[in-house]
Structures are given as structure tokens and as C-alpha cells.
N, C-alpha and C positions, 0 to 999 in steps of 0.2 A: 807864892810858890817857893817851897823851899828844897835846899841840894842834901844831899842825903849820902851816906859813903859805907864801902863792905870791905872787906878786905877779908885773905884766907887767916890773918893773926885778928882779924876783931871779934869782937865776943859781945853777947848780948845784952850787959850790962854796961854797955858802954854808951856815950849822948848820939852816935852814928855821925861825927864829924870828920872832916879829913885827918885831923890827924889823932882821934880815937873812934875808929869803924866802929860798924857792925860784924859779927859774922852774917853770913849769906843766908841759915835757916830763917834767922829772926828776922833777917830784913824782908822778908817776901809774908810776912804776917803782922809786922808792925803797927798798933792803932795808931801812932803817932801820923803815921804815912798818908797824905789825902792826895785829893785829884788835883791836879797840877805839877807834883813831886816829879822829883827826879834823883833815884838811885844810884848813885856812882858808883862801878864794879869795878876792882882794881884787879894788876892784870895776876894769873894764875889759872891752877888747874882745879875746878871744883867741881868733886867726883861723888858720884851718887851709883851704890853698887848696891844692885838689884831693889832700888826705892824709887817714890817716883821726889821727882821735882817740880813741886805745886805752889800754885800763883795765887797770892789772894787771900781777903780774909773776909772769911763770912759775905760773899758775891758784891759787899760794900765799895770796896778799895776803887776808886778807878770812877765810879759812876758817874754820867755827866752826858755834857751834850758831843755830837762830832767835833771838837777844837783839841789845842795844845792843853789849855785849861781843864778840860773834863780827864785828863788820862794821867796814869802813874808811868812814868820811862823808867824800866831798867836797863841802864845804857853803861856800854865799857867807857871806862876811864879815858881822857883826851889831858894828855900833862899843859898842851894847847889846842882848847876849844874849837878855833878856827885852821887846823892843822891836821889833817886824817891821818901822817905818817905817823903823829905822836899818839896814836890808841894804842894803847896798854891790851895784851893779848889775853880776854878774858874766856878760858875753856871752860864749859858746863857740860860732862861729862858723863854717859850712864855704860856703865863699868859692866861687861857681861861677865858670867863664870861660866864653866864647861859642868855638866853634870858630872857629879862626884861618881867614881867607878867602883863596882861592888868590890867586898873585901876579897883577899887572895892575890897574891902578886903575880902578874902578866910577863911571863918571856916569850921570848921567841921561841918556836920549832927549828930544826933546821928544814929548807925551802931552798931549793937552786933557783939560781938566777934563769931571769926571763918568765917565771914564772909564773903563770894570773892569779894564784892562790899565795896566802901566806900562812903558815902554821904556827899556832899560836899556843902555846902553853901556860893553864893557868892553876895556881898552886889551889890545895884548898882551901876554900871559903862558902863564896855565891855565885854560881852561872853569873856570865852580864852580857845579855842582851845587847845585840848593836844592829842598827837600820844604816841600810843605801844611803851615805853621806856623813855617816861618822867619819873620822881618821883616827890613824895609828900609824905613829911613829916608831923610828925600828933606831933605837940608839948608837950604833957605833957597826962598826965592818963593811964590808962592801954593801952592804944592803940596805944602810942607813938613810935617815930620810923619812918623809910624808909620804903618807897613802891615804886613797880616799876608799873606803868601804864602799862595792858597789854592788852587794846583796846582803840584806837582814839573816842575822845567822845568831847560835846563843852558843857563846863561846864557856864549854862546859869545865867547869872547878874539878880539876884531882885528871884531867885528860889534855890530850891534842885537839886542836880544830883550824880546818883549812879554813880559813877567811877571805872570802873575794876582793881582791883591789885593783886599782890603777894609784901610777902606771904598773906594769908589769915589777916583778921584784927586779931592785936594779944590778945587784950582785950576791954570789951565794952568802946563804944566811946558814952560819955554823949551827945553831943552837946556842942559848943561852943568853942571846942581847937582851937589853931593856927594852922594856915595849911601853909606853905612852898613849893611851885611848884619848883622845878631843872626843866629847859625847854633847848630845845637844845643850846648846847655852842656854844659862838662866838670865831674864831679863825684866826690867823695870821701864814704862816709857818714863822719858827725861821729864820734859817741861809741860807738863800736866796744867791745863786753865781751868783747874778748880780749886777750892782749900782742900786739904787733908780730908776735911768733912763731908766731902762731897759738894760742897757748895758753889756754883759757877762763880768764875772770875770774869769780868768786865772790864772793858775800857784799858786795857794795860799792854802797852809797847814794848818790847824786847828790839833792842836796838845798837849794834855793832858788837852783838855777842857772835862767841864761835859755839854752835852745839854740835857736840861728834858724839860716835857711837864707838866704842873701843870693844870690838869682836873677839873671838877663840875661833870662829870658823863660818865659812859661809856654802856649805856643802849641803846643810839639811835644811826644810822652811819652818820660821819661824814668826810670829807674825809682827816681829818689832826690832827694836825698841824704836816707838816713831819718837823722831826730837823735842817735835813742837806738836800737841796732840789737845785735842778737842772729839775725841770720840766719847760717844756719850753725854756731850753736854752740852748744855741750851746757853748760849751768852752771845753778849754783843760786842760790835766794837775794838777785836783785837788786832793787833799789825805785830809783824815780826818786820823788821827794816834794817838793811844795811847789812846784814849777820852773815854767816856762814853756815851749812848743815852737810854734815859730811857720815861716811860710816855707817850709816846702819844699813840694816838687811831688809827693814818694814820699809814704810812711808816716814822720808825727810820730814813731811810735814803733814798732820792728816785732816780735815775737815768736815767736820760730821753736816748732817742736812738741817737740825736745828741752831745753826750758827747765823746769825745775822750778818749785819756788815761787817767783813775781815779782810785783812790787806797782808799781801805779800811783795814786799817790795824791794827791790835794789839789792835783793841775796842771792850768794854764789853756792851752787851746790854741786857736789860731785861724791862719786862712789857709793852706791846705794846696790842693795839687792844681794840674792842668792843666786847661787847655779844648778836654777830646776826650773822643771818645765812649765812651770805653772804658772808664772807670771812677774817674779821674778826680782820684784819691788818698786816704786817710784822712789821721785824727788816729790812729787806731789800728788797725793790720793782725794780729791775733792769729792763729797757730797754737798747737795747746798741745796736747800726748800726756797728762802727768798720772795716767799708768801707775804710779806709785810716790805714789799719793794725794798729788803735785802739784798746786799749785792757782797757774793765772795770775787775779789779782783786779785788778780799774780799779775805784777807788772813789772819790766823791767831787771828780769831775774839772768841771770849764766846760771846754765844746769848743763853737766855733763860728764860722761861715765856712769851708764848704769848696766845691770844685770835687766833690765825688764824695761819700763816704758817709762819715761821722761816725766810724762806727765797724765793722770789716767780724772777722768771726771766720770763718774762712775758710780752704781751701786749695785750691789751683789746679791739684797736682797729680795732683786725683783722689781715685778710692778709698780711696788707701793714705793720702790725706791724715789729721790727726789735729785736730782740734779738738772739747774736752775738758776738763772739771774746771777753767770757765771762769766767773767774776764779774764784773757788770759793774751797780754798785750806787752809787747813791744822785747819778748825774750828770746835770748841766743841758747839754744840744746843743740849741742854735738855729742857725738860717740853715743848715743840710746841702744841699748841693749849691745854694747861691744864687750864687755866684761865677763861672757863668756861662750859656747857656739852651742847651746840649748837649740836645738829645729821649734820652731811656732815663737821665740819670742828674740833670738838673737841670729847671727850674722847675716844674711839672705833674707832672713826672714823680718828683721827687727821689726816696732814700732815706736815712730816716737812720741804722739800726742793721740789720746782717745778724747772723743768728743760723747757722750753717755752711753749707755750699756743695756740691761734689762730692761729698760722703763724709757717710755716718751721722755724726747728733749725739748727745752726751749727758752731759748733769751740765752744764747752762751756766743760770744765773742771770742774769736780766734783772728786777731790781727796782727799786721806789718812785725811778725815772727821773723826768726831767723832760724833755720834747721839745717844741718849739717851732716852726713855722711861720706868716707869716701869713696871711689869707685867699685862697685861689684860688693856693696855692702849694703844694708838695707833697705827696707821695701816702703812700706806705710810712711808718712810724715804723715796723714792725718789721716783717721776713721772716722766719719762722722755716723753717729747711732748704730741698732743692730739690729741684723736683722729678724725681721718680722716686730717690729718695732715702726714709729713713729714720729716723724718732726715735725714740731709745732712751729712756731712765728720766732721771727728774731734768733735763728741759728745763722751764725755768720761765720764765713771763714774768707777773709780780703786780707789784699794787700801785703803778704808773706813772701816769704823767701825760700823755697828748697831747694836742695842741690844733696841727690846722690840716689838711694832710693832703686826703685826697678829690679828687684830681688824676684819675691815667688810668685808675682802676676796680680797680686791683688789691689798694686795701683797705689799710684804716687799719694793721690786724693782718692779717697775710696768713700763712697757713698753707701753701705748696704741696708742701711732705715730706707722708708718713703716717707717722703712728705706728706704729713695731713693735708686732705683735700677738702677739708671742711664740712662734712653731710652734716646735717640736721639730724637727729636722732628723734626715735619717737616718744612723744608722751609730751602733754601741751605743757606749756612755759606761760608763766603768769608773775606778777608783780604780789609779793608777800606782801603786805598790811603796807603801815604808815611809812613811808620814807617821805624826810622832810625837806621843803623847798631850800634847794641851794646844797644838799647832800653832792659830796664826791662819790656818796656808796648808795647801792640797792638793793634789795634784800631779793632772791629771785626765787621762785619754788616752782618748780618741775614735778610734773604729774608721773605717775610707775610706768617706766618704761626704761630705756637705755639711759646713763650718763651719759650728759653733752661738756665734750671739750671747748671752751671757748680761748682767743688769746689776745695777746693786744693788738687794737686796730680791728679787728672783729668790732660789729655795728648790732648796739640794744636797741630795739625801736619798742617803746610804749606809745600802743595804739590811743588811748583816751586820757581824759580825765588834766586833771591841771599839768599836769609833769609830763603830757606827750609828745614825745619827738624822737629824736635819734641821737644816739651818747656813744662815740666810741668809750670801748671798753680799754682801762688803762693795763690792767696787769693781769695774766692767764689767771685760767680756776676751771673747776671742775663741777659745772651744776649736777647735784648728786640726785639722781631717781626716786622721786617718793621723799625729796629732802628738801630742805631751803638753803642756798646759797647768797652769800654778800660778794657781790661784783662791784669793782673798782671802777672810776669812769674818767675818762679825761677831763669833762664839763659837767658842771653843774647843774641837778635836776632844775628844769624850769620852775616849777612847782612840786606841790606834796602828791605824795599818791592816797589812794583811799585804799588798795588790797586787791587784788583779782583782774587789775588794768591784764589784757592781754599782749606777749612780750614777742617780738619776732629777731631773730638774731639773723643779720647779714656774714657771713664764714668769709671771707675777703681776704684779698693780698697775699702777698709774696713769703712763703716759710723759710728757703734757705737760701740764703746771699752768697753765690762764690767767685768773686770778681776782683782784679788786679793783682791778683798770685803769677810769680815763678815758678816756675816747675821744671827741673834738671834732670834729668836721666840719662843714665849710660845706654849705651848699645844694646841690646839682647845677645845671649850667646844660648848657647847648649843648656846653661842652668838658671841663667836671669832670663826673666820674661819681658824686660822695661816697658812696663805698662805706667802710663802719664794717669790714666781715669778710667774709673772701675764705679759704674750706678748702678744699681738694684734694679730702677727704673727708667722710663727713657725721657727723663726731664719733661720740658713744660708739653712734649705731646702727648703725656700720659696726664698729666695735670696741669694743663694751661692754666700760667699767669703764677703758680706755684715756685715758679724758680725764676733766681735771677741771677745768671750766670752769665760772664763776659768778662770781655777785655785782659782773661788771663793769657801769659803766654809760654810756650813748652819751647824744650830745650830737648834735643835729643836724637841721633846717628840713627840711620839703618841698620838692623843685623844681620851678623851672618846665618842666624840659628833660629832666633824668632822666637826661643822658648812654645809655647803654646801655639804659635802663631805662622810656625816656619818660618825659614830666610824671607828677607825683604828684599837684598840685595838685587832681584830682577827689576822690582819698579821702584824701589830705591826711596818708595812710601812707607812711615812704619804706621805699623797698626798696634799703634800703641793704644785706643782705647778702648773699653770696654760698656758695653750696656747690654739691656734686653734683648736685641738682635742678634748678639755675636759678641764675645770676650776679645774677639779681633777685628775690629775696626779701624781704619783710618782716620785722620780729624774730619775730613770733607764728611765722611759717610756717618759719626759721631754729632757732628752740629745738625745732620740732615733729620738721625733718628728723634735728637732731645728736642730740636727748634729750636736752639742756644746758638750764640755767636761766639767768635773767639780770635783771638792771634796766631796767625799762621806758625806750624812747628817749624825751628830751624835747629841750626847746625849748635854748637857750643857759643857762648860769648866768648869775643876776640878782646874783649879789654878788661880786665883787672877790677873788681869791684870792692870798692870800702863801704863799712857800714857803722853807721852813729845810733847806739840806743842810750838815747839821755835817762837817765838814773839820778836825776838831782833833786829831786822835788822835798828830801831828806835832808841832801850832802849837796849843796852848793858845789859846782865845775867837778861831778862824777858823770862819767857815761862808761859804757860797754862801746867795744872798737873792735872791728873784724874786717878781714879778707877772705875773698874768694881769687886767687893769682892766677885768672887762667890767662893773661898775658905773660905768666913768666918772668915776672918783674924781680931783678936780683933786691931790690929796696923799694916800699910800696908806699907813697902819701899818703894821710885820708889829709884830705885841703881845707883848707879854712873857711871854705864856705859852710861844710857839714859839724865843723867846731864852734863858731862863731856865738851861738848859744851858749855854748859850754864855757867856754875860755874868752878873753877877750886880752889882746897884745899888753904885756907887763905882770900878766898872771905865772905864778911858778904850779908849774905840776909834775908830775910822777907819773910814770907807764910802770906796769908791772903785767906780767903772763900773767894769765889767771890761775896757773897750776900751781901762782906762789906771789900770796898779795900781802905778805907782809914785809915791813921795812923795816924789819932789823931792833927795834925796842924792845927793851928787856932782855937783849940775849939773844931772840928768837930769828932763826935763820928767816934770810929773804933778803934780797935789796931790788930793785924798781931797776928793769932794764932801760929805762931812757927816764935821766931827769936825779935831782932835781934841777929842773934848767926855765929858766924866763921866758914863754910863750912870743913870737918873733910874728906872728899874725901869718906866716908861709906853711903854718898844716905841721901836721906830724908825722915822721918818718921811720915805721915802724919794720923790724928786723923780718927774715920770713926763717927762722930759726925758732925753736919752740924751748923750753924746760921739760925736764924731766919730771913724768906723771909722779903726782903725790901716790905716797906708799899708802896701799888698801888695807886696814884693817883686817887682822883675819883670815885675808886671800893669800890663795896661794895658787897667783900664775903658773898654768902651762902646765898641771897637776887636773884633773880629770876632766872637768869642762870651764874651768876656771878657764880666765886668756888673760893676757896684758894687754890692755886699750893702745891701736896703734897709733902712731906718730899721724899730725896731721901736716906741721909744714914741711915743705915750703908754701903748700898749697891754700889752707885754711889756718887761719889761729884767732883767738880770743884773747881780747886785753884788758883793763883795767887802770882809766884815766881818771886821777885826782887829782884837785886844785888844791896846792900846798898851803897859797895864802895869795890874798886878792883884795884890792883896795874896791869892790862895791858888795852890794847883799844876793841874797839871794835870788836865782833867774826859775821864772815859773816852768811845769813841765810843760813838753812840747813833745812835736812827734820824732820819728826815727828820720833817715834819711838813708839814700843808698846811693853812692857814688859810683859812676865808671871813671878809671885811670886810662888814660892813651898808653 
């Protein structure tokens, strides 16, 4: 395994030693570079305008088994390896431009203030054409200032033309200013996991990089620059860890369905999306196939501030879309769709995690989460499928945390898929030719009639012949009509088959798991409907045995208003849920319709809750630290029991807000609000004061639908704990934990 080094002054003729680099193009194509490598990025800003930034050489680099051994790291510089304040702050940067504005120079009309039009005068040249979300800027006088274009107009060469804006003109405009068009940005995605050739990149870790997106404007959609992007391409094997992705308007990170096993781990993400109605951006856009017991996993990530949804698993193209053999465990998302007040995807309305879209789900893991909103602010924390849609086996949503939510009625957890009930489809099922004794696979062929869904835990039975018995089925598929299918199986064919053995499939067990969740919700008024649970259908009485729902427990007051539902305030029951019977039900009448049990609703928690999401499994003594202060606590512990993993008494570490995790190396602003100080085994005592939101690229708060993400403590905040230096190795992952404070 050899070290390897880049710097912004190396050049490619150089041996790529520390102290004669590489430059950065060469080093992401170099033959010298094999599996086991490690890239050292030295810190700086490396800037890629309107090109992509691509991994890999000839889909070679990387290849290997699942270990440290099989992979190439590109990892920021550590001046001390065993030290996280000493990384060197390495920017990878994809540089937008603003479309160039046709010839003819742009002044001002004169336009009085207050006015929703602005007049614009433009000398001879070319018309230029401007759409709902350009801006223009009005250079100097009372009037001066950004505007957001909010009707498509073509502002005509050798004339005047009133041009729609927000806000209102702010003071009279003489005639004659400078005027500045922002037009739609030109962009390149960043970190592309192919070569230049098109050739898939493999096995290759990007690891304590920053990737951001440096904007002109976030007013029209566009569909990128995603940072870290796999659209379009088939590979294995990749993890993005430790990093940041910050900036753009697309998808933080995006995930195509031909990607095998890919990892997102221990990254903080924030400021993502545009301000429009349409959806508005992610931190993370998943498709995932997973056909070859692939698995795409996001574990342990802080995502927050977006324009649109947190987190979206998803595909757009329909039925045939794939998303599948999907994790998405142990992460802190606050502020989801606060970034701007778009109706259907932000304030009232937000959402912050989708569970799949057009097309059947299944095998997707949504665990012990943390979701944040605050009061009278977002609706959804989780969608699971859509409607008129279908969930298969192994959809799960346990164990989670929400708190805020009860916006426009469609439920805290909202269900609008149904679960597959499993029917047999027609057209007989038979055993295809030769499958050999002691086979994990069986080749299955289905006679013309309907495709048959099958999933895992679904029962093959082969009626005769050497190989008959009963095999659960290891991994979903789709026996196709008139075709032949290879089903995966837990156990081992007894024997061979001879061809035509007849196949009977048992449709068994439980499709969606939703059990051990919080669920917080404000009061209902006049505009919020605080609905807890919103189903399509009425759980296991519509499909006994299909559901496995319990031991969740709700949070959440009477209202005065009841949104939907009218005041509660007479019998001081809310009907906070929703099913097939009534969009307003109580819990009693709610467990009555679905046949599901649950925790009785109560009032607010009375004590103070801290939260440990360990993030180490990388970074040795890193976790994510959070509060919920609904005790009001002027200084909040999380205790040493929920640390104890993480830190152990004589460990030095560092607290920093998440809104600003660096420590000051190179110049670069940041210092760590507690520490560095010697770990005393008595917990950690964290401030309920917050930092100041990082500056958005682009945005321009409080300017047409744009907002500045509001302040979360005293009440809520997110931190970032590291172990500066520690006399043992590394401690394996483990789970989160969630503390009450007295």
C-alpha cells in the first residue's frame, strides 16, 4: 500500500511524494495508483467550472474485494493522522456561471416605487428572453438591489419593457441605472464515478473531502450540479465518508439503480435545492436495483437546510423504476424544506424523508433517525410509497425520533402505498431444466399469464423429483409471464432437478414493520391539522398478518381548531389519525380500524432528551450529539453512559456546532465550542446557544420565496464530537442511544 500526495502547486511530472505532488487532474487517472492506495489531498480550493470531476482509470483503479486492500482513498491531508482538528481543508468545487445576456446594454426605465413592474430599457442589439426566476439587479439609487423575475417576458432591443418582479420596486427608479440580469446557470456535476471515457469507476473512497457547489442563483430549476454523482452508471463498491456536501441546487449526492454496494457514511450536509414548486432538491436522491444482494446504505450522516426533501428514494421513471435493498440509519435531518415557503414542499407543508415513488418497494430500512422540525412547521417525516402503488417484504420504519411536523393533515407517518397481500397470479409455475444439487439458485419458468411478485421469506415448494421440499426464497424478483426466472434461496437444493418439477409458492409474512418510533406533534389550530398517522388502508384488518405495527408512542395536545377535524377541546381526545374509515379518528378508534396496538397518546415529554449517533466506524471517538430541551434546561448533559463507546476518561476531544466544524487550520475560520479539554468520564455539557447559519450560496433570503432557515435553540441543536487523541484503537459501530435529562 503506498501514500500518494496532490497539491494545488503539483504538476504531473512530478513522483507524487509529499514533498513533490501531484497536481489533482493526474492523480485521479494515474497507472502508477493501485488498490490499496492512498491519495493525500492537501488543503485548498479545487475548482472545476462547468467540467465534470471524474474518478478512475479505465473502471481498473480500485477493483478488489469488500476490504481496505481492494480500494483507492482520496482522502484530505491529516498534518497528524491520529488528530481530526489537524485536516487540511480540502475544497472540490464545481463553479456555476450565469448564462451570458444577449448583446445591447440593459438600463433601467424610470419605474416608481412600490411598484410590481420594473422598466427596463435595452439599447440595440438582441431581444433577451427572461423566465419566472431569472433576476436583475437595479445598480444604484433608491431602487437598488435584487429582484426575482416572476413572469417570462422578452425584453425588446431599441424599446421599453415592464418586467414583473418581487419584491415590489423599493424606491423610485430615475431612469438610466445599471441593470445586471443573473440568467440561468451553467453547470458541470462535480465528482463523476466514471473516467472521462465513460468508463465506470469502482471501489474508490472520497474521504474528509468538502464538495460544494458555488451558485449565481437559486430562483429557476436546474437539475444539478450533483457533487458526488453515479447517474448513469453501473459500478460497485463506492463510499463517500467523513466529507461534507454543501451548495447545490440538484442532489448532494445521487445514486443511480445500477449501483451495487455504496456507502454514505459519517457526512454533514446542508443547503441544498431551489425555490420552486417542484421538488426542490435533496441531500440525497437514491435509486438502487440491489438484484445481486446489493445494498445502497446512508448511515450516520447530519443533513440540514434544504429547499425540498432531505432525503428522497425514488424514481421518476415509473414502474420499471428500482428502488431497493436500501439503508438509511442512524441520521440527524433538521430544517427539511425550510429554505424557502414554496406550498406542497416547504413550511406547513415540508417533507423530510420519502420512502419510494412510482414503482413497488422493498427491503428499505428507515431506523433509530432523528428528524427535527419546529413548532407549526412541517408535516411528513416519512412517506412511505404512493399511492396506488405497492409494498413488498422488508419495508421498515423502527425505532426513530420525530419531533415537529402536523402541518397540512397528511401525517406525521403517512402510509399511502398498500402492502402486497401476496395473491398467486395466474399461469402454472414450474421448475426450468437442470438445477444442481446443493444450488443457492433455481431457474423458475411461469407459464402466459400475469407476472408473479415474490419476496424474501416467500416459501418455493418443489412438488417431486430429487430436489423436493420447501426453500425460502432469499432475495425479491419478479417471475416474468411466458419467461424463466433464477430465484435465490436461503437453503440449499436438496437434490438436482430434472425440468417441469411442479412449483407452488407460499406469499407469507409481514411487508411493513413500523414499531418503536416517536412521534411529536404540535396542537392543531385553524391551519395545522396535527395528524400523527395517515394509511391508505386500514392495516392488518384489510390485510391480516401484513403489518407489524406497535409499541410506537405519540406526543401531542388537544386543539383548538382541529384543522380538518374540528376543535377537540370538548373531549380533550385528539383525532389525530387517519385511515380508511375517517381522516379523523382517535388512537382508541385507529388501533380498533387497523387491528394494530400502540402507546397511549400523551401530553409533551417533561425531561430534556439527549441523543448519541456514533459515526466512528471511519473516525475513531466521532459521534453526532443532539437535544430536544423540552425541560428548559439553561445547560444540557448527554452523560457518560450514551458516551462511554465513544470516549473513554483521559481522551481529549472537541465539540463543534455543525453549522461550523472546522478548527481553524490553514487560516480557515471555525474553532470547537467546547474543548480541546481531557474527557473527566461526567458527560458533556453542551451550550443551548447555536452559530450562525452557514452563508447559502446563490440565495438570496427574504427576496421572493427564498427564507433564512430559522434559529433552532435553545430548543434543538446538532453537534459534532471528536477525539483529538486517545491512547487505544479503534471501537466498532454500535447503535444510537437516546437519553432523558431530569
Amino acid at each position: 500500500m503506498t501514500d500518494w500526495y496532490v497539491s494545488l502547486s503539483g504538476a504531473s511530472g512530478n513522483p507524487g511524494t509529499l514533498g513533490s505532488p501531484w497536481d489533482f487532474a493526474s492523480a485521479r487517472t494515474r497507472v502508477e495508483v493501485m488498490p490499496g492506495d492512498t491519495v493525500w489531498m492537501r488543503g485548498g480550493s479545487y475548482d472545476f467550472n462547468q467540467t465534470n470531476c471524474n474518478w478512475g482509470r479505465s473502471g481498473l483503479l480500485g477493483t478488489g474485494a469488500d476490504n481496505r486492500d481492494g480500494k483507492v482513498v482520496y482522502r484530505g491531508y491529516r498534518s497528524d493522522i491520529n488528530d481530526p482538528t489537524t485536516l487540511e481543508r480540502v475544497r472540490i468545487r464545481a463553479i456555476t456561471i450565469t448564462t451570458a445576456p444577449t448583446s445591447g446594454a440593459t438600463t433601467c426605465a424610470a419605474s416608481g416605487a412600490g411598484s410590481a413592474t420594473l422598466n427596463v430599457a435595452k439599447a440595440a442589439g438582441v431581444n433577451q428572453v427572461v423566465i419566472a426566476g431569472h433576476q436583475i439587479t437595479v445598480a444604484s439609487g433608491p431602487g437598488a438591489g435584487v429582484y426575482v423575475i416572476t413572469s417570462g417576458t422578452t425584453i425588446v432591443q431599441g424599446a421599453t419593457t415592464a418586467v414583473a418582479v418581487t419584491p415590489n420596486v423599493r424606491g423610485t427608479v430615475a431612469g438610466g441605472e445599471g441593470v445586471t440580469l443573473n440568467l440561468t446557470p451553467l453547470y458541470a456535476d462535480l465528482c463523476v464515478m466514471q473516467s472521462a471515457g465513460a468508463v465506470p469507476a469502482s471501489f474508490i473512497w472520497l474521504q474528509e473531502l468538502e464538495l460544494e457547489a458555488v451558485m449565481t442563483l437559486r430562483t429557476v430549476q436546474i437539475g444539478g450540479p450533483a457533487l458526488w454523482s453515479h447517474f448513469g452508471i453501473t459500478n460497485d463498491g463506492n463510499k463517500l465518508l467523513d466529507s461534507i456536501c454543501h451548495d447545490t441546487t440538484g442532489a448532494q449526492n445521487f445514486i443511480d439503480a445500477n449501483n451495487g454496494d455504496i456507502e454514505m457514511y459519517g457526512n454533514l450536509y446542508y443547503n441544498v435545492g431551489y425555490a420552486l414548486a417542484d421538488g426542490g432538491g435533496h441531500h440525497q436522491y437514491i435509486h438502487h436495483d440491489g438484484s445481486l444482494a446489493k445494498f445502497c446504505s446512508s448511515e450516520a450522516n447530519c443533513m440540514f437546510a434544504d429547499h425540498g426533501v432531505a432525503m428522497q428514494m425514488y424514481d421518476a421513471i415509473g414502474a420499471a423504476g428500482k428502488v431497493k435493498n436500501i439503508e438509511f440509519l442512524r441520521n440527524i435531518i433538521f430544517l427539511s424544506g425550510m429554505l424557502n415557503d414554496q406550498p406542497n414542499i416547504a413550511g406547513k407543508d415540508a417533507l423530510a424523508l420519502v420512502m419510494g415513488g412510482p414503482q413497488p418497494i422493498f427491503n428499505q430500512k428507515l431506523r433509530e433517525n432523528l428528524v427535527y422540525w419546529p413548532d407549526n412547521i412541517g408535516d411528513r417525516f416519512v412517506s412511505v410509497g404512493e399511492a396506488g402503488q405497492l409494498i413488498g417484504a422488508g419495508v421498515e420504519v423502527e425505532s426513530n425520533y420525530f419531533h415537529g411536523g402536523g402541518g397540512s393533515g397528511y401525517g406525521g407517518i403517512q402510509v399511502p402505498a398498500l402492502v402486497d397481500n401476496g395473491t398467486v397470479t395466474a399461469g402454472a409455475t414450474t421448475i426450468n431444466g437442470v438445477n444442481g444439487a446443493g444450488s443457492l439458485t433455481v431457474s423458475v419458468a411461469k407459464a402466459a399469464g400475469a407476472n408473479q411478485q415474490v419476496y424474501a421469506g416467500d416459501i418455493l415448494t418443489i412438488a417431486s423429483g430429487a430436489g423436493a421440499g420447501s426453500y425460502p426464497i432469499a432475495n425479491s424478483a419478479t417471475l416474468v409471464a411466458g419467461g424463466n426466472t433464477v430465484v435465490s434461496l436461503l437453503i440449499r437444493l436438496t437434490g438436482a432437478t430434472a425440468g417441469g418439477e411442479t412449483v407452488t409458492l407460499a406469499l407469507n409474512g409481514v411487508k411493513l414493520r413500523v414499531r418503536s418510533n416517536t412521534v411529536r406533534v404540535n396542537a392543531p389550530d385553524a391551519t395545522h391539522n396535527g395528524h400523527l398517522i395517515n394509511l391508505a388502508e386500514n392495516g392488518n384488518v384489510a390485510k391480516p398478518g401484513r403489518y407489524d405495527w406497535g409499541n410506537n408512542s405519540y406526543h401531542r395536545k388537544a386543539g383548538v381548531a382541529g384543522g380538518d377535524c374540528g376543535t377537540e377541546l370538548t373531549t380533550g381526545v385528539p383525532t389525530a389519525f387517519a385511515d380508511t374509515t375517517s381522516v379523523c379518528r382517535t388512537q382508541a378508534q385507529f388501533l380498533t380500524d387497523c387491528g394494530v396496538t400502540d402507546n397511549a397518546v400523551t401530553d409533551d415529554p417533561k425531561e430534556t432528551i439527549t441523543f448519541v449517533k456514533r459515526a466512528d466506524r471511519y473516525q475513531p471517538g466521532k459521534a453526532w450529539l443532539a437535544y430536544l430541551n423540552y425541560a428548559n434546561l439553561s445547560t444540557i448533559v448527554v452523560p457518560d453512559a450514551q458516551l462511554r463507546e465513544v470516549l473513554h476518561v483521559g481522551d481529549v476531544y472537541v465539540v463543534h456546532d455543525v453549522r461550523n466544524i472546522w478548527a481553524g487550520v490553514g487560516g480557515e475560520a471555525g474553532t470547537p465550542i467546547i474543548g480541546p479539554v481531557r474527557y473527566d468520564g461526567k458527560g458533556i455539557s453542551l451550550p443551548i446557544t447555536q452559530l450562525a447559519h452557514p452563508t447559502i450560496s446563490g440565495g438570496q433570503p427574504g427576496i421572493g420565496h427564498e427564507l433564512a432557515p430559522p434559529d433552532t435553540a435553545p430548543f434543538f441543536n446538532a453537534f459534532l464530537l471528536r477525539c483529538k487523541s486517545r491512547d487505544r484503537g479503534s471501537l466498532p459501530g454500535g447503535v444510537a442511544m437516546a437519553q432523558r435529562v431530569a
